[in-house]
Residue, then its C-alpha position, 0 to 999 in steps of 0.5 A: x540618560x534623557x528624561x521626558x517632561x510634561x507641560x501644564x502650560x497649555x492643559x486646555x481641558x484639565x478639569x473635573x466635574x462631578x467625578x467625570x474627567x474632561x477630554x484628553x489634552x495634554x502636551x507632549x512636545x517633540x523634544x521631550x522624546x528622548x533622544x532621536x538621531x542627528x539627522x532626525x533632528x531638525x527634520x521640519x525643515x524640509x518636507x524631504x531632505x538628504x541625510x547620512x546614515x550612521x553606515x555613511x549611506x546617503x538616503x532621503x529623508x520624508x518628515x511630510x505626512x501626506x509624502x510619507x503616505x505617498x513612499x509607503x504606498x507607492x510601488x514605484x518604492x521597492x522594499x525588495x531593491x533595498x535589501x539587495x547587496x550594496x544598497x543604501x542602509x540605515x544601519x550595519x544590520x544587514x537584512x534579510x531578503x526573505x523576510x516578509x518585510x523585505x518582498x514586493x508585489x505577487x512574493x509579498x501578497x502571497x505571505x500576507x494573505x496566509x500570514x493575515x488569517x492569523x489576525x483577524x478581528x476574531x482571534x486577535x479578540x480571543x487572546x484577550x484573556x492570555x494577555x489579560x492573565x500573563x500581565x495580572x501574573x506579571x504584576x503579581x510577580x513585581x508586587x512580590x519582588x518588592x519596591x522599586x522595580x524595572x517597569x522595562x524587564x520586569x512586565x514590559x518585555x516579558x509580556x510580548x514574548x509570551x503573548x508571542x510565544x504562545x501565538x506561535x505555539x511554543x511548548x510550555x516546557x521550550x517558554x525558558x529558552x525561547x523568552x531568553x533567546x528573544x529577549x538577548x536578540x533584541x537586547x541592543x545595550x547588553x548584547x554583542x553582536x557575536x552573541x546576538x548572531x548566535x541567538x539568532x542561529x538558536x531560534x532558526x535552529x529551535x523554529x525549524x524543530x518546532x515546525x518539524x514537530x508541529x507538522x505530526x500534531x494537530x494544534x491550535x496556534x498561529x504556526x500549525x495554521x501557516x504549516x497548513x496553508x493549502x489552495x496550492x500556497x502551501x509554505x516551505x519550512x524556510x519560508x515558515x521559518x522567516x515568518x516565524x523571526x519576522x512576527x517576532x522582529x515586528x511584534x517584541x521590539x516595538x510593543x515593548x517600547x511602546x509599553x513602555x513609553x506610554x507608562x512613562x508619558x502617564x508617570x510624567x504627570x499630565x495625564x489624568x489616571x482615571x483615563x487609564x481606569x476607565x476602558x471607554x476612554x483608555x483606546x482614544x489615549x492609546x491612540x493618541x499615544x501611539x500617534x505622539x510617541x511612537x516606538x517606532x521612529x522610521x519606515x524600513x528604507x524603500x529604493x526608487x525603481x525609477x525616477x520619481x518627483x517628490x514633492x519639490x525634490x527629484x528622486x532618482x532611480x537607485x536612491x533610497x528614501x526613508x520615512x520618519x513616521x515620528x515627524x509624519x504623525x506630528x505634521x500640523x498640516x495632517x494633525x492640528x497642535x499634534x503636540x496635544x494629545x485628544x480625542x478627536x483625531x480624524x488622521x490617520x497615523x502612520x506608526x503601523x506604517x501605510x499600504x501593502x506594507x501596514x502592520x498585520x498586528x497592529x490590533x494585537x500591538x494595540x490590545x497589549x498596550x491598552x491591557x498593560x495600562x489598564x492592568x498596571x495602573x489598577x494593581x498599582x494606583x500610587x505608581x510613580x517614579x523611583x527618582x528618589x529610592x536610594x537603590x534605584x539606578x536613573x529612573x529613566x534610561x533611554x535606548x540608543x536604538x535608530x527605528x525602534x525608540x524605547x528604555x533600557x529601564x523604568x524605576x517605579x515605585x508603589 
């Protein structure tokens, strides 16, 4: 168990005049994070280095912002050959070459382009009002339960899931099995692997059933959309059934860490709560929250196709490269002092990653934070730590995860 702390030391702006709340700065240095992987450790010491994954695979490992823009984007960089049998892995899972994050070139831009229409601006913004009602009921719930509570499994996973579960258009009467089979898929501290493997054959077989039913049903969600994708890009159900896992793949694990780990830095102290009042200036926190402490810590590993010169290293042709967003998003060179949180940052992060590759729900991710905070910290204005309840376990247990960082619990009380 590792907890986080906050730094006055170096609070250039905490001051407040007339009410008004001065800009963002706060410290949040890189060993405050929680625990990180040994070959991540260090990373600033060279822009690009050789590692060993846990597997025992040998793989190269970019920690330079404008490199690790470079990797993301640079096609001679394939997801595709990095998921064939016998290439390198950053972990035992073993992925899969259909998903969505696993294609490359006219494969890729097929899916995203259908996939895309699902999260534009104006239908992320209508589901404003789900997130808004499912985290007020979340909280009401807590509030009901009583003091203390698990911030983590009580409001910052099941918020994803049931954004994501209706996004997909799952029925009401299907929400029980479906947040419980999500939730145990993803659960890397309680799960075995046998029962993850048999969760993961529940939602195949319960995403397959579900398209069969919505393709005699004329609904209003994200997979009816997918199952009428037409101008001959029509999608066949294995493919509809891959992209159903991989919007859950990429939308849970990550927006509930990210819940999480925003809560935390704000619980810490440092951070004024009025930025967490005001919906003006709550974005360019989130911003700078998703830049500093991002759930996710590395890209998916990319394989050279052919030999590549990067930086002052050779790549060779066959060789995996991975790049740690983490150490990418706090480079001085992109992001000046990027230990301190502000607001006027012109960088671009690399959190929702780079290129063909970027996040198609980053806007979802961004207004599922910002709802939590908002929403969290109004119905509770004296949350704090459970350090001291005698009930409470550690109130702060962090995830032993690789590319997604997160909790295991956060204790609050009120």
């Amino acid at each position: 168990m590792n907890e986080t702390s906050w730094s006055s030391g170096r609070l250039a702006g905490w001051f407040q005049r007339r009410g008004e709340v001065s800009g963002l700065s706060a410290v949040l240095h890189l060993h405050q994070l929680g625990p990180l992987p040994q070959f991540m450790t260090g990373a600033f010491t060279a822009p690009v280095k050789r590692i060993r994954t846990p597997p025992g695979d040998a793989m190269w490992l970019v920690s330079d912002y404008v490199l690790g823009r470079r990797v993301l984007s640079d096609r001679r960089f394939s997801r595709a050959a990095a998921v064939v049998p016998g290439a390198p892995r950053l972990n035992s899972a073993a992925p899969s070459p259909t998903s969505i994050m696993s294609l490359d070139g006219t494969d890729h831009a097929r899916l995203r382009r259908i996939v895309a229409a699902a999260f534009t601006t104006g239908k992320v913004a209508a589901l404003a009002p789900l997130v808004q009602r499912t985290a007020a009921d979340l909280l009401e719930g807590m509030s009901h339960c009583g003091s203390p509570a698990d911030l983590v499994t009580s409001f910052a996973e099941p918020l994803p899931v049931a954004v994501l579960g209706t996004l997909l258009g799952v029925p009401v009467e299907d929400r029980e099995i479906f947040d419980s089979s999500v939730e145990v898929l993803f659960d890397i501290t309680a799960s075995s692997d046998l029962e993850k493997s048999r969760q993961r054959l529940l939602l195949v077989d319960y995403m397959s059933t579900l398209i069969d039913r919505k393709r005699q049903r004329d609904d209003n969600d994200l997979l009816t959309d997918l199952i009428r994708a037409h101008d001959g890009d029509a999608l066949s159900k294995a493919e509809l059934v891959s992209l159903g896992l991989a919007l859950l793949t990429a939308g849970y694990e990550t927006t509930v860490g990210q819940i999480s780990l925003a809560a935390l830095a704000i619980l810490q102290g440092g951070i004024p709560r009025e930025f967490v009042k005001d919906e003006s200036r709550v974005n360019e926190l989130v911003e700078e929250l998703l830049r500093a402490n991002p759930s996710t810590a590395l890209s998916f590993p990319r394989v050279a196709l052919e030999d590549v010169e990067l930086g002052d290293i050779s790549i060779r042709a066959g060789e995996a490269v991975v790049v740690s967003l983490l150490h990418g998003n706090r480079d001085d060179r992109a992001f000046a002092e990027p230990e301190i949180l502000r607001e006027d940052r012109s960088a671009t992060h690399l959190t929702f990653g780079h290129g063909i590759h970027r996040c198609l729900g980053a806007p979802l991710a961004r207004l599922q934070v910002r709802t939590a905070l908002l929403q969290l910290f109004a119905f509770f204005p004296a949350l704090r730590l459970a350090e001291d309840e005698p009930t409470a376990r550690s109130a702060v247990v962090w995830k032993d995860g690789l590319i997604t960082r997160g909790l295991d619990s956060l204790h609050v009380t009120w």
